[in-house]
MARVEX-725184 format. One record per residue (C-alpha): residue number from 1; residue in one letter; x, y, z. Coordinates in steps of 0.001 Angstrom, whole numbers, plus 500000, padded with zeros to 6 digits. Each point is the difference from the previous one (the first is absolute). Last residue first. Example, Ala and Ser with C-alpha at 12.3 -4.5 7.8 and 13.67 -1.06 7.14 Angstrom:
MARVEX-725184
+-----+-----+--------+--------+--------+
:   n : res :      u :      v :      w :
+-----+-----+--------+--------+--------+
:   2 :   S : 513670 : 498940 : 507140 :
:   1 :   A : 498630 : 496560 : 500660 :
+-----+-----+--------+--------+--------+
***
This chain:
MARVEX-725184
+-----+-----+--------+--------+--------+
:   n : res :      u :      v :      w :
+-----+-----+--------+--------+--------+
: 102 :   X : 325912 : 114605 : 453601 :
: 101 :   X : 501932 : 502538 : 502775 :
: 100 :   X : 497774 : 502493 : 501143 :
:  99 :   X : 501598 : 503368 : 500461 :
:  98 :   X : 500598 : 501256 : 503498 :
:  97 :   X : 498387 : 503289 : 501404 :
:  96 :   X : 501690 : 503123 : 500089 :
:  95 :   X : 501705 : 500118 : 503843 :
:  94 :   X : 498199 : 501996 : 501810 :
:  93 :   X : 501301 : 503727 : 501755 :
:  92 :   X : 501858 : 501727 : 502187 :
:  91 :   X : 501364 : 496844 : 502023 :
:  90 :   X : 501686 : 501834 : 503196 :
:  89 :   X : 504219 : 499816 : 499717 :
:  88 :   X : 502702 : 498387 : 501784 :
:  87 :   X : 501450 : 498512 : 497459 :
:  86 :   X : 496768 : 498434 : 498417 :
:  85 :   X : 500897 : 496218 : 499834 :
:  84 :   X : 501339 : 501223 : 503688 :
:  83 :   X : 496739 : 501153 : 501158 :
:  82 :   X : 497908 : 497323 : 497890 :
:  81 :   X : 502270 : 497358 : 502407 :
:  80 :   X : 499674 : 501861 : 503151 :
:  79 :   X : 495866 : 499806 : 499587 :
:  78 :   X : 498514 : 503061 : 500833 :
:  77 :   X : 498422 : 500893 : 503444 :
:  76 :   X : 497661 : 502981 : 500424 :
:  75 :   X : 497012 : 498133 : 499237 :
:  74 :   X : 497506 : 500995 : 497302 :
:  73 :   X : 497331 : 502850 : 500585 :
:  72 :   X : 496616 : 498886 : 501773 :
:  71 :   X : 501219 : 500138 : 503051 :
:  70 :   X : 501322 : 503403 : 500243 :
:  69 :   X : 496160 : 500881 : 499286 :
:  68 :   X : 498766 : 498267 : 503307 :
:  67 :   X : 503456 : 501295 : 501775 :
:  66 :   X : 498458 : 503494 : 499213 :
:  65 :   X : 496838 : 499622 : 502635 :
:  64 :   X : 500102 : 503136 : 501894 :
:  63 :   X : 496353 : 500550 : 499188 :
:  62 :   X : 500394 : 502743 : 497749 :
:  61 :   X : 503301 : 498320 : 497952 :
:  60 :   X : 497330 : 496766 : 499737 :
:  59 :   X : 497244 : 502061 : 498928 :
:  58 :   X : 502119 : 501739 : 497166 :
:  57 :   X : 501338 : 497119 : 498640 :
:  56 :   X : 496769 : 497938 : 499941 :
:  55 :   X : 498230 : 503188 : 498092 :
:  54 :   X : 502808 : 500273 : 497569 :
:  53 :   X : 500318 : 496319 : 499693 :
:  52 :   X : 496109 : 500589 : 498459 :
:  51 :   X : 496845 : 498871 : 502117 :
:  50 :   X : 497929 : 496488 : 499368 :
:  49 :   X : 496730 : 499122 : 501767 :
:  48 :   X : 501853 : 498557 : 502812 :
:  47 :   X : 497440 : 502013 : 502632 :
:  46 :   X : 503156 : 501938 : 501430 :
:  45 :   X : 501359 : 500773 : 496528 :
:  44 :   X : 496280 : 500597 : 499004 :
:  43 :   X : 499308 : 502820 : 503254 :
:  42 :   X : 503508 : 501449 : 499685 :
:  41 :   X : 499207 : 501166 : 496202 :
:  40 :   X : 496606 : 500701 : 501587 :
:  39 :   X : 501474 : 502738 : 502192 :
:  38 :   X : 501967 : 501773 : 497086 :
:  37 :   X : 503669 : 499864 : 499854 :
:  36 :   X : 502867 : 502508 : 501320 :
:  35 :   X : 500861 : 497513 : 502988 :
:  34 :   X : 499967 : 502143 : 502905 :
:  33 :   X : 496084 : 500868 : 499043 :
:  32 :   X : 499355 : 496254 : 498718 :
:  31 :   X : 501099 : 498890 : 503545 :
:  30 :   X : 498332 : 502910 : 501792 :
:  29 :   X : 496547 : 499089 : 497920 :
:  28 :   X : 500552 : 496428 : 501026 :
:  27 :   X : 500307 : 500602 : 503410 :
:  26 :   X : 502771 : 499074 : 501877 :
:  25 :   X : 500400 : 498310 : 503436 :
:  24 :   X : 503452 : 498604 : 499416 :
:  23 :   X : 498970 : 496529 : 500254 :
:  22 :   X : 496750 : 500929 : 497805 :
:  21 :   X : 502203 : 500882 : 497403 :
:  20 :   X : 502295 : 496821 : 500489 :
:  19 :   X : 496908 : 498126 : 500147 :
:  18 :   X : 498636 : 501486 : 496824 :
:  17 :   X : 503541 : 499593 : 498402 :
:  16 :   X : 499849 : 496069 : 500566 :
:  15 :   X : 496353 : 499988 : 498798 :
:  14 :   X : 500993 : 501158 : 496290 :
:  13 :   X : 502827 : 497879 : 499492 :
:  12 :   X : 497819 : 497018 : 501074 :
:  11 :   X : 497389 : 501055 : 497595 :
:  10 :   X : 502478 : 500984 : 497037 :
:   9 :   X : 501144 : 496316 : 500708 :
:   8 :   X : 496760 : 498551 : 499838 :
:   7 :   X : 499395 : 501950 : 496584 :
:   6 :   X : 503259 : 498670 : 499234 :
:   5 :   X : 499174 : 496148 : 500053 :
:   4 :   X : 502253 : 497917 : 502196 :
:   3 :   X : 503848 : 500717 : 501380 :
:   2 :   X : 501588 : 497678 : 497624 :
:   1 :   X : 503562 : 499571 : 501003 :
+-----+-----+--------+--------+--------+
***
């Protein structure tokens, strides 16, 4: 799924934790005070101007929002075939990559 360009995306991002700020009746200086970063750290995140995962991590946990950031990790479910291939065990790491074959 291509969700557009990312500056549009950073925008959208951006305007949905405005209106949950706004929701809550929250300043930006209280939400930058609660969530250790500056006031115009909160001001470009909000504007889509670009902010770290720090900064979107820490806004989300202020404003109640974690199920934003649990979203962005992978599902919960694993496939009952890798499972057993596995014995019951999480992957820990890649395979190494396959040679060519000429």
């Amino acid at each position: 799924m291509v969700l557009g360009k990312i500056e549009d995306l950073l925008v959208d991002i951006g305007s949905m934790l405005k209106r949950e700020r706004l929701y809550r009746n929250l300043s930006q200086k209280i939400v930058s005070e609660r969530s250790g970063i500056s006031e115009s750290a909160l001001k470009n995140l909000e504007c889509g101007r670009g902010a770290s995962l720090t900064t979107f991590i820490q806004v989300c946990r202020t404003l109640g929002k974690d199920e934003w950031i649990m979203r962005l990790g992978p599902p919960d479910e694993v496939s009952i075939r890798d499972y057993a291939k596995r014995g019951g065990r999480p992957r820990l790491r890649a395979s190494a990559p396959r040679k060519a074959v000429r």
